[in-house]
N, CA, C and O atoms as a printed pandas DataFrame, in Angstrom:
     atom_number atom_name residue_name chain_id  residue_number  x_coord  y_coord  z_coord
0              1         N          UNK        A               1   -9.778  -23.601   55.884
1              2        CA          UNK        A               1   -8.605  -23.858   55.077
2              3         C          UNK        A               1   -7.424  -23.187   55.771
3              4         O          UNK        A               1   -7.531  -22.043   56.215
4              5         N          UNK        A               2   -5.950  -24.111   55.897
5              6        CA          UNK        A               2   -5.281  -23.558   56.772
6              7         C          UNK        A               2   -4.063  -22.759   55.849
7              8         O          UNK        A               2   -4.036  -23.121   54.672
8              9         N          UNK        A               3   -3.074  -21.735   56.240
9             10        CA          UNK        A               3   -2.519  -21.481   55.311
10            11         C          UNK        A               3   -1.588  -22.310   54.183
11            12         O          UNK        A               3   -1.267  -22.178   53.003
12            13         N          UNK        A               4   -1.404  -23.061   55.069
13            14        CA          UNK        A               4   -0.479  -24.184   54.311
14            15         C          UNK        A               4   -1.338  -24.794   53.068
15            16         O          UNK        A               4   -0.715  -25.230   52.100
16            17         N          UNK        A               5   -2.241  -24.817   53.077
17            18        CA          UNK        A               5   -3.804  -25.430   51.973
18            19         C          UNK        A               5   -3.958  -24.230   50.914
19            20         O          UNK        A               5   -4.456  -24.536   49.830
20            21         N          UNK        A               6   -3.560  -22.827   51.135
21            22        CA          UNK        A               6   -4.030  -21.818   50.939
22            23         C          UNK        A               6   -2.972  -21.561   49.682
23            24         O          UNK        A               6   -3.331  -21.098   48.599
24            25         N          UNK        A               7   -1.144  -22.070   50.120
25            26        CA          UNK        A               7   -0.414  -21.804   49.403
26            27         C          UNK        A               7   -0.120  -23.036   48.363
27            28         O          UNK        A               7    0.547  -22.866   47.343
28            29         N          UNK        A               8   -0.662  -24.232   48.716
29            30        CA          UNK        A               8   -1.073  -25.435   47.837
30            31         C          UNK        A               8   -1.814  -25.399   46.922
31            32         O          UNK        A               8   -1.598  -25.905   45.821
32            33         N          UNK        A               9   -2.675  -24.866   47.214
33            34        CA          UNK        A               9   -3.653  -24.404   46.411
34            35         C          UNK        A               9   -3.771  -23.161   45.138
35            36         O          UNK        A               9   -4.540  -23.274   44.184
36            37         N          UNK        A              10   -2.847  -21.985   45.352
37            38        CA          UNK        A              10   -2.535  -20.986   44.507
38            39         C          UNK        A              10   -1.685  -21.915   43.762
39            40         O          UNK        A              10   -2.003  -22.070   42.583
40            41         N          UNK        A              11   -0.644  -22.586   44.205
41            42        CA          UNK        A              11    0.251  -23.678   43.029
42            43         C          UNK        A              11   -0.416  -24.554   41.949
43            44         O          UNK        A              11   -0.109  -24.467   40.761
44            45         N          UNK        A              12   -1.107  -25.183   42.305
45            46        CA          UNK        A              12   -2.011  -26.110   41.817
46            47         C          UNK        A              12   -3.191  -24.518   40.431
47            48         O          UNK        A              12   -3.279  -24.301   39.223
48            49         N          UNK        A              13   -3.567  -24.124   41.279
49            50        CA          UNK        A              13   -4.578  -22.740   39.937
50            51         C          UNK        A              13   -3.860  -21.782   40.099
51            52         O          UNK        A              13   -3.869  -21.401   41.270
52            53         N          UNK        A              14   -3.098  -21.091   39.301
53            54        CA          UNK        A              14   -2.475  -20.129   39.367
54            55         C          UNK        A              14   -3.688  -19.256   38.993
55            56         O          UNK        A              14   -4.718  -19.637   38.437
56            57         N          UNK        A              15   -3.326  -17.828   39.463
57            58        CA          UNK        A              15   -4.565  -17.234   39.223
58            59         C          UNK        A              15   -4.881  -16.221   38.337
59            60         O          UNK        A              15   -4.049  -15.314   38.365
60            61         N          UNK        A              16   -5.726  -16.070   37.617
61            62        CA          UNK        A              16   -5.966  -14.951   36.115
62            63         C          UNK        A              16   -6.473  -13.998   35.900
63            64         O          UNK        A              16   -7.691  -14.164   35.826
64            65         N          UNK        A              17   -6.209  -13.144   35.769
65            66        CA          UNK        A              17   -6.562  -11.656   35.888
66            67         C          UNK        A              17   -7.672  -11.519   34.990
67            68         O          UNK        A              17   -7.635  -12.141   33.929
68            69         N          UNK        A              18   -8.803  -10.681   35.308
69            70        CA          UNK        A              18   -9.699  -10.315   34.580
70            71         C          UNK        A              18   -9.509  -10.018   32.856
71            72         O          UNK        A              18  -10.236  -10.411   31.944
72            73         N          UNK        A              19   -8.679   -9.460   32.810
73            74        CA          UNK        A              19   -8.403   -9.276   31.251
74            75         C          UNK        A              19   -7.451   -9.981   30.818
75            76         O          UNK        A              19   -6.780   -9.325   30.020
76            77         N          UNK        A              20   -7.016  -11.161   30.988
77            78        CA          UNK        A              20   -6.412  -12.029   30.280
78            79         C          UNK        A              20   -6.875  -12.940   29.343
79            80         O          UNK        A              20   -7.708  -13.779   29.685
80            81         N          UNK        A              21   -6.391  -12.885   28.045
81            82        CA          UNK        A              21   -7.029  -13.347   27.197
82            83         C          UNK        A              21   -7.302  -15.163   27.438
83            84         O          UNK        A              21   -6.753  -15.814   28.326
84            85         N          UNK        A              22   -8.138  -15.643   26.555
85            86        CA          UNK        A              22   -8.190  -17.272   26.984
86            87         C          UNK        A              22   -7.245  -17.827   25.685
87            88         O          UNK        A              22   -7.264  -17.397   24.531
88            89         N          UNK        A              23   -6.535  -18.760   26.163
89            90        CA          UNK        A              23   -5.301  -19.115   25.561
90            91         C          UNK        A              23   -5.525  -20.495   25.700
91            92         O          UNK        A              23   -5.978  -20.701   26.826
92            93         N          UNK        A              24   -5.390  -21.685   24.955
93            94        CA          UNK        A              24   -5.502  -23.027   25.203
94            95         C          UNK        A              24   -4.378  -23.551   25.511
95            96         O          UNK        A              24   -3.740  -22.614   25.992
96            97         N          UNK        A              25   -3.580  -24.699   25.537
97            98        CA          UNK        A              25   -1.856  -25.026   25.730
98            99         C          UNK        A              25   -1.409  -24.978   24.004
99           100         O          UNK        A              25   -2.134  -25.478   23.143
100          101         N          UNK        A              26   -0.436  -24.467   23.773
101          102        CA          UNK        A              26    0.408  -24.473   22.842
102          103         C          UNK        A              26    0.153  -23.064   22.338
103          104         O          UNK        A              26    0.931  -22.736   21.443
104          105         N          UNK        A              27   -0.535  -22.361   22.607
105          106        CA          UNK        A              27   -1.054  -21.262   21.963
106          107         C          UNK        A              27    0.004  -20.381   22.763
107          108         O          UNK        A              27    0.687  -20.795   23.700
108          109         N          UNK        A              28    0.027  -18.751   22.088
109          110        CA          UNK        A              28    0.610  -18.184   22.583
110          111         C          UNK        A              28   -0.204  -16.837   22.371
111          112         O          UNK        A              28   -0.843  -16.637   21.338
112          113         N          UNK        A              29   -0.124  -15.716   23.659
113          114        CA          UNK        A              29   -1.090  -14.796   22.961
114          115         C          UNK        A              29   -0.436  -13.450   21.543
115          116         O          UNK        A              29    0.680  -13.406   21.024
116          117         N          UNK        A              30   -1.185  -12.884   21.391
117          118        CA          UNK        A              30   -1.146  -12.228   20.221
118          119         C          UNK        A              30   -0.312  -10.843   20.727
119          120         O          UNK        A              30   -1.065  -10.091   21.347
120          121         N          UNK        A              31    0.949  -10.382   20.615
121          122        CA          UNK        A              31    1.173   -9.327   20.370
122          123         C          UNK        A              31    1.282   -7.916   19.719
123          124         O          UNK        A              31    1.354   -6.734   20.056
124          125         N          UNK        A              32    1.252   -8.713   18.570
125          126        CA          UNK        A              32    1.040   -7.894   17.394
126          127         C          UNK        A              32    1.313   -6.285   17.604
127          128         O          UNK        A              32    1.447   -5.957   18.782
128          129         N          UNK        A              33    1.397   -5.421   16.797
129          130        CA          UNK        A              33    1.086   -4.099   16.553
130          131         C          UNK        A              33    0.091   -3.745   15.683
131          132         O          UNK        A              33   -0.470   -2.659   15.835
132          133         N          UNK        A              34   -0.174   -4.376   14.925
133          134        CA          UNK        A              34   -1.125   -4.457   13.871
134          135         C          UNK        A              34   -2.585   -5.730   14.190
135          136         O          UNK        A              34   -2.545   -6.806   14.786
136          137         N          UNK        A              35   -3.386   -5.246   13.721
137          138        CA          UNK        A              35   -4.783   -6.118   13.958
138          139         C          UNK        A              35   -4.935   -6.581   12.830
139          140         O          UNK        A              35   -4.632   -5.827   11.905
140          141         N          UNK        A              36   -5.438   -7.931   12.498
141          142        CA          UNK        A              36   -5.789   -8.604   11.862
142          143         C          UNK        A              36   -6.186   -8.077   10.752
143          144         O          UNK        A              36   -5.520   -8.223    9.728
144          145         N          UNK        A              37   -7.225   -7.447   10.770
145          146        CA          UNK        A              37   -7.897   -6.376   10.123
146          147         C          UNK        A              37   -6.573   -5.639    8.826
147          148         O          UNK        A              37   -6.472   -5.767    7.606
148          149         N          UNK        A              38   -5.783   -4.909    9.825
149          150        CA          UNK        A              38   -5.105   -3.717    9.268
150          151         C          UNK        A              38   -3.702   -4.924    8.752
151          152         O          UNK        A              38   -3.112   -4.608    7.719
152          153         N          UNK        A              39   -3.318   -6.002    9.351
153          154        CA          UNK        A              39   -3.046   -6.823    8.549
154          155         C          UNK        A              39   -3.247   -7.610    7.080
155          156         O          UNK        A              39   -2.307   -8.050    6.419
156          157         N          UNK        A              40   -4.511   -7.691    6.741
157          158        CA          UNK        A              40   -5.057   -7.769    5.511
158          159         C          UNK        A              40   -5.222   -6.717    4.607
159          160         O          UNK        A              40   -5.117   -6.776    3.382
160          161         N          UNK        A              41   -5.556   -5.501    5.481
161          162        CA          UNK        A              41   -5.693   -4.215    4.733
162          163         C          UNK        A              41   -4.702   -3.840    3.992
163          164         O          UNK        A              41   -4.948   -3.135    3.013
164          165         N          UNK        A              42   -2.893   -4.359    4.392
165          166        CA          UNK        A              42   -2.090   -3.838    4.383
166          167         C          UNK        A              42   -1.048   -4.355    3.324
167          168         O          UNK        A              42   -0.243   -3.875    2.526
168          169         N          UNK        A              43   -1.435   -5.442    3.692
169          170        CA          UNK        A              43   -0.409   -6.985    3.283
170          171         C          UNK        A              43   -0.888   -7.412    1.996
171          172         O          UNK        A              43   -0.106   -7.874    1.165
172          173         N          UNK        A              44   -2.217   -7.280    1.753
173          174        CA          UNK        A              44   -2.569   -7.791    0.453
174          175         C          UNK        A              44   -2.271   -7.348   -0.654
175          176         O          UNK        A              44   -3.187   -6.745   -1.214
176          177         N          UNK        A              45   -1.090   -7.436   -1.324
177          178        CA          UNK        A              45   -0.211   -6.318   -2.572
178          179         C          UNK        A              45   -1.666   -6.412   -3.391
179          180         O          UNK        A              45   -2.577   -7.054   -2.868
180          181         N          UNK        A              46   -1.904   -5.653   -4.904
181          182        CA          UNK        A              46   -2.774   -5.966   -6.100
182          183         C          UNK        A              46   -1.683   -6.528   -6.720
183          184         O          UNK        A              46   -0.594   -6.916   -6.297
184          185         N          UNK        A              47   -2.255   -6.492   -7.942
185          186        CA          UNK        A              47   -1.083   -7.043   -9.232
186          187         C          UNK        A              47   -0.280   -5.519   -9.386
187          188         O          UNK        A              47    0.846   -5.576   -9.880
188          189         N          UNK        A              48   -0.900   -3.916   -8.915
189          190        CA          UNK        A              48    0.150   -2.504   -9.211
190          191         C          UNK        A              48    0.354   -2.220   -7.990
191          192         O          UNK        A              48   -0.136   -1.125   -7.713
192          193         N          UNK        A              49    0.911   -2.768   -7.054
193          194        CA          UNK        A              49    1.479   -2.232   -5.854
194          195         C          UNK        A              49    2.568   -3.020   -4.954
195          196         O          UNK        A              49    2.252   -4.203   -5.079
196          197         N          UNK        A              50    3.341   -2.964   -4.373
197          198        CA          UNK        A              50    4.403   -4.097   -3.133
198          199         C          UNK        A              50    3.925   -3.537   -1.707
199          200         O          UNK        A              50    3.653   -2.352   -1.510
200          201         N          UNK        A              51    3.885   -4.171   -1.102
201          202        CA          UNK        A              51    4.173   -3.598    0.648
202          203         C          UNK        A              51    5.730   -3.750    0.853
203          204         O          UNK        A              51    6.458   -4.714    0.615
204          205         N          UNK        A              52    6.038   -2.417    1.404
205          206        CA          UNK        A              52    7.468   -2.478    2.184
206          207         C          UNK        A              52    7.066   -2.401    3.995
207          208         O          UNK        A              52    5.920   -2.557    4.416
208          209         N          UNK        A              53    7.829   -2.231    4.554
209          210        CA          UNK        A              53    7.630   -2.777    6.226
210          211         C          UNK        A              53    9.088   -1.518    6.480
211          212         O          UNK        A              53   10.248   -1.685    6.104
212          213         N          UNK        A              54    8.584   -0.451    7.136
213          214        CA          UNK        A              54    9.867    0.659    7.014
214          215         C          UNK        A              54   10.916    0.093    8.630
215          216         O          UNK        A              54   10.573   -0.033    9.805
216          217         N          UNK        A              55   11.973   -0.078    8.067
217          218        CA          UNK        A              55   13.599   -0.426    8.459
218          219         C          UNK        A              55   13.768    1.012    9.622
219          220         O          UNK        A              55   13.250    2.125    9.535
220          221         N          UNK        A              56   14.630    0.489   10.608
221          222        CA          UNK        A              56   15.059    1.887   11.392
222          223         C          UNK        A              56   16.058    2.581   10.208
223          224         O          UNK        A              56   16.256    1.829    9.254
224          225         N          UNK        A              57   16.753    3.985   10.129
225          226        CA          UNK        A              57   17.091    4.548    9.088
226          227         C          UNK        A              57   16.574    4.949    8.152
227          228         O          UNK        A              57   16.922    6.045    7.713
228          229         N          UNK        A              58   15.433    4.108    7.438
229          230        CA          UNK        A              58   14.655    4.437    6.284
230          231         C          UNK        A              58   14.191    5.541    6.478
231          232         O          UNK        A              58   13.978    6.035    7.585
232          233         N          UNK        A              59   13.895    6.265    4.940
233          234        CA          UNK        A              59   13.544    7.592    4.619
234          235         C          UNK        A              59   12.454    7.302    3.115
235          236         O          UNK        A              59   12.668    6.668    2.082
236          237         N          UNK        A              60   11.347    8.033    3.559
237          238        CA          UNK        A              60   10.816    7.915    1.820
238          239         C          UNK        A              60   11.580    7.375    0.704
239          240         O          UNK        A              60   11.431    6.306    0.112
240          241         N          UNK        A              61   12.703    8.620    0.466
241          242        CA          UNK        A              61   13.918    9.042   -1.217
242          243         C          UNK        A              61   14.432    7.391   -0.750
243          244         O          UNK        A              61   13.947    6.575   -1.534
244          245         N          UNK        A              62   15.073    6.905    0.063
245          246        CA          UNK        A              62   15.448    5.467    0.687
246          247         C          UNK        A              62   14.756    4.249    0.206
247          248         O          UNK        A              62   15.320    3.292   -0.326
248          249         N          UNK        A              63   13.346    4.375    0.461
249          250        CA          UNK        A              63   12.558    3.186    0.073
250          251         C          UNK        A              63   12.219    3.680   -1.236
251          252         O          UNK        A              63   11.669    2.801   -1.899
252          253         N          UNK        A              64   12.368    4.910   -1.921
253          254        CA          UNK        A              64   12.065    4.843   -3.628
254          255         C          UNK        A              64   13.202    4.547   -4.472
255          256         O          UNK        A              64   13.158    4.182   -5.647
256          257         N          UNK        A              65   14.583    4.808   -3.505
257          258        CA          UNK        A              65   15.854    4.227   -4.086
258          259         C          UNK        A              65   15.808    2.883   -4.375
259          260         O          UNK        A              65   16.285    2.522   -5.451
260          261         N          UNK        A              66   15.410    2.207   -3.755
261          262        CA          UNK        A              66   15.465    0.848   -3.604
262          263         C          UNK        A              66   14.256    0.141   -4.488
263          264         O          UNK        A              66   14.430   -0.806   -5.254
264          265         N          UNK        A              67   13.425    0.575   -4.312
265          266        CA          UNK        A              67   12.028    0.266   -5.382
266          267         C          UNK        A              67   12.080    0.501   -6.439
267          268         O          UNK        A              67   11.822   -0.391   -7.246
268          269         N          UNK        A              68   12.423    1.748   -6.864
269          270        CA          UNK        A              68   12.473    2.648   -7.884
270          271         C          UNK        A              68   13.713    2.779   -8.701
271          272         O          UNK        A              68   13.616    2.216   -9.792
272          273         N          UNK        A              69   14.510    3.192   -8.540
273          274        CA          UNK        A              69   16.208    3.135   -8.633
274          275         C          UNK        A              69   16.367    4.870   -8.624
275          276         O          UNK        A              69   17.414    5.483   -8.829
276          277         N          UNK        A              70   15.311    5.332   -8.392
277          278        CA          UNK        A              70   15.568    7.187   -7.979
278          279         C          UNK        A              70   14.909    6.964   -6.528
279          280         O          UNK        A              70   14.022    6.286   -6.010
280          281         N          UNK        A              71   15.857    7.926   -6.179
281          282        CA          UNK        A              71   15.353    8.644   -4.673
282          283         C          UNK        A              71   14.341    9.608   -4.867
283          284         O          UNK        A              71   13.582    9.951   -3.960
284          285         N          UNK        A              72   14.289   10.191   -6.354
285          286        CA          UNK        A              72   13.493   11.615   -5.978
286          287         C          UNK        A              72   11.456   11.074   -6.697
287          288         O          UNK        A              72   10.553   11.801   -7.110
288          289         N          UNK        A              73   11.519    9.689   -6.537
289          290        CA          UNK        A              73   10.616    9.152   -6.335
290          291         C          UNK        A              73    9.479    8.927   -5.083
291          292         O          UNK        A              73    8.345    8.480   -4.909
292          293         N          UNK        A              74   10.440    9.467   -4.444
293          294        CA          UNK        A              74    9.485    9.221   -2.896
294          295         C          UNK        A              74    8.102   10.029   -2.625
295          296         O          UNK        A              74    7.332    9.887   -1.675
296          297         N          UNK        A              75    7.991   11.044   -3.886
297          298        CA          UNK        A              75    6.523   11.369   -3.229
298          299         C          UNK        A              75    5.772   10.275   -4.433
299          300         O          UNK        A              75    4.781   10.930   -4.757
300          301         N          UNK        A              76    5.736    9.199   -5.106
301          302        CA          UNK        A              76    4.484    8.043   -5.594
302          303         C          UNK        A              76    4.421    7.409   -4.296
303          304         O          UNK        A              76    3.231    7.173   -4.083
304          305         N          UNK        A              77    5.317    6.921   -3.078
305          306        CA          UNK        A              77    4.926    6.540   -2.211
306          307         C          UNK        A              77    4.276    7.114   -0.916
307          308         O          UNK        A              77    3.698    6.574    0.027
308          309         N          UNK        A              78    4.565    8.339   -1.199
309          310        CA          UNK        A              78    3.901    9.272    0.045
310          311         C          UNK        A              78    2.343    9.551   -0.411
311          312         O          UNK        A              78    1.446    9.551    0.433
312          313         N          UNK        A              79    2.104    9.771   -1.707
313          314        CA          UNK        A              79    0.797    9.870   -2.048
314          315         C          UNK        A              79    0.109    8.618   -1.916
315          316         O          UNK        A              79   -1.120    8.680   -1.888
316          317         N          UNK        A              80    0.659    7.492   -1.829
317          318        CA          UNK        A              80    0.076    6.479   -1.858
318          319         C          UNK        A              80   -0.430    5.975   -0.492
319          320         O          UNK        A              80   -1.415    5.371   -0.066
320          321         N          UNK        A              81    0.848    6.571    0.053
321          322        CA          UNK        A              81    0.242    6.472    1.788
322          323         C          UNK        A              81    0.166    7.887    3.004
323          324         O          UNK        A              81    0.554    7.840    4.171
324          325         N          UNK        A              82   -0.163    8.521    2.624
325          326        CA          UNK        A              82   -0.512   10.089    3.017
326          327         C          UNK        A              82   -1.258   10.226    4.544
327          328         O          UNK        A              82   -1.060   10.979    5.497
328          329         N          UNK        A              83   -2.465    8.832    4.225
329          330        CA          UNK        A              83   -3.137    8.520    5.410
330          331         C          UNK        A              83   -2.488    7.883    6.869
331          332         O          UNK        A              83   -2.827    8.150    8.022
332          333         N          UNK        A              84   -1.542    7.045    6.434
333          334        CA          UNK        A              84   -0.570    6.770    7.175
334          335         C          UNK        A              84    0.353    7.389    7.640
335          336         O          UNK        A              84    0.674    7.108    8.794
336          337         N          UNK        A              85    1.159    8.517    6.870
337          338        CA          UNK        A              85    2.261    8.780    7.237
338          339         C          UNK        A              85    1.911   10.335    7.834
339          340         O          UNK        A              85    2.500   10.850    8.784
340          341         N          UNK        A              86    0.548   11.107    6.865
341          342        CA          UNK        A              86    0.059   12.183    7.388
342          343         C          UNK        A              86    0.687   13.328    6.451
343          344         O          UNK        A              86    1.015   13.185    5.273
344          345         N          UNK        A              87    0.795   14.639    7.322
345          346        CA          UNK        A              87    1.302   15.957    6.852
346          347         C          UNK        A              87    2.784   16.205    6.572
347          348         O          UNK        A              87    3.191   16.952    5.682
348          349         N          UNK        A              88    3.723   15.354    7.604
349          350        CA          UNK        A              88    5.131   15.541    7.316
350          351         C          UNK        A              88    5.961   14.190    6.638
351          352         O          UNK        A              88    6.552   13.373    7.344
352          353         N          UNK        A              89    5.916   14.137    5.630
353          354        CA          UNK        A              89    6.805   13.113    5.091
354          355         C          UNK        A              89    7.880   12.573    5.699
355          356         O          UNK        A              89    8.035   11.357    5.809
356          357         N          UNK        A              90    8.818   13.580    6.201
357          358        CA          UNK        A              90   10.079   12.877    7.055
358          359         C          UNK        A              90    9.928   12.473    8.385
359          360         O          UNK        A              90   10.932   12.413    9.096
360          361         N          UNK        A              91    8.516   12.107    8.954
361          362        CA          UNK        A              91    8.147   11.538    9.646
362          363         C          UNK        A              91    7.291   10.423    9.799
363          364         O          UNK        A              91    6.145   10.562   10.227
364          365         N          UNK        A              92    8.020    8.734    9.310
365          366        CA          UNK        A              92    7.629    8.069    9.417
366          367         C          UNK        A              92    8.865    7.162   10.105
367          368         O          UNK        A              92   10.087    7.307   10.135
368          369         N          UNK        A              93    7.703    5.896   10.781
369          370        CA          UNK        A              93    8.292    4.569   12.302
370          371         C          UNK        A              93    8.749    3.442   11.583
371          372         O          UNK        A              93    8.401    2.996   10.489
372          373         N          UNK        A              94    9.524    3.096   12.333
373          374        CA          UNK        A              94    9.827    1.789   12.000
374          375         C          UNK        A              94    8.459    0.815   12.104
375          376         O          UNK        A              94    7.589    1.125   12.918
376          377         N          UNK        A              95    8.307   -0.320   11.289
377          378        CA          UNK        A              95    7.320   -0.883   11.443
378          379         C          UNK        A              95    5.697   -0.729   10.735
379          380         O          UNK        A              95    4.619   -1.322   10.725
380          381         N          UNK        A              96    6.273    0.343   10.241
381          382        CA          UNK        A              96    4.985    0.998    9.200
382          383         C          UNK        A              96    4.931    0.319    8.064
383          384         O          UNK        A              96    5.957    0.040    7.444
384          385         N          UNK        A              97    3.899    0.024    7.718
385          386        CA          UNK        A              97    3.540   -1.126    6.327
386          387         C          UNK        A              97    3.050    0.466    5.232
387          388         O          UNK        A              97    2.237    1.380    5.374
388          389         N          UNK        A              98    4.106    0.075    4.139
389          390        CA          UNK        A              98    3.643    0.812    3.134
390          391         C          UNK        A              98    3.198    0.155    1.842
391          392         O          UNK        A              98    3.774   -0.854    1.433
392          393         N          UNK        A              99    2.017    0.799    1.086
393          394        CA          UNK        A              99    2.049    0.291   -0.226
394          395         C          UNK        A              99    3.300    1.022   -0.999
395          396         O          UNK        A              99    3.807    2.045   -0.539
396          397         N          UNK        A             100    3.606    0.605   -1.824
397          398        CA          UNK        A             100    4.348    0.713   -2.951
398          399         C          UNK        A             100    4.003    0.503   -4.314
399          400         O          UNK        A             100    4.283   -0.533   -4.917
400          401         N          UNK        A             101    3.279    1.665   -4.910
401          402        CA          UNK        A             101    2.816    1.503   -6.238
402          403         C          UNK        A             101    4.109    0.895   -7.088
403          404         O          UNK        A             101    5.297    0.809   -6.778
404          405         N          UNK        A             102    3.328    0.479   -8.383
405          406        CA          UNK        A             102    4.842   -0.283   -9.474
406          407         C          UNK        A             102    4.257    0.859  -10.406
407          408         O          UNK        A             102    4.759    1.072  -11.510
């Protein structure tokens, strides 16, 4: 095979890296931050709870202002998500799925 065949040929199969996912045409792959999984886990309100999705700026007292109509509500949502957010309350990401008890 001569080079000229060589660079015809990479055009024609472009080539795929071991860990690339398999993708059919129209598909696009999955970026996500969240897994499927922790998507359902997360997203599925009950009939006593909302999911909020935390905003850059947001603060606990912030998302209980808005839920709640008090700020000094924010620890029903910190207890509710403790596992998520952890030991320091004023440290939570943008992009964090919270429950929100009613």
């Amino acid at each position: 095979m001569g080079l000229k065949d060589f660079f015809k040929r990479g055009q024609e199969e472009p080539a795929k890296g071991a860990n690339q996912p398999n993708i059919t045409a129209g598909q696009t792959p999955d970026h996500s931050f969240f897994t499927q999984k922790d998507e359902q886990k997360v997203t599925d309100p009950s009939a006593n709870q909302d999911v909020y999705t935390v905003q850059s700026g947001d603060s606990l007292s912030k998302i209980a202002k808005k839920h709640y109509g008090n700020a000094n509500d924010w620890t029903k949502i910190y207890n509710a998500n403790k596992d998520k957010i952890g030991d320091n309350p004023d440290l939570i990401r943008p992009g964090q799925r919270f429950v929100i008890p009613r």
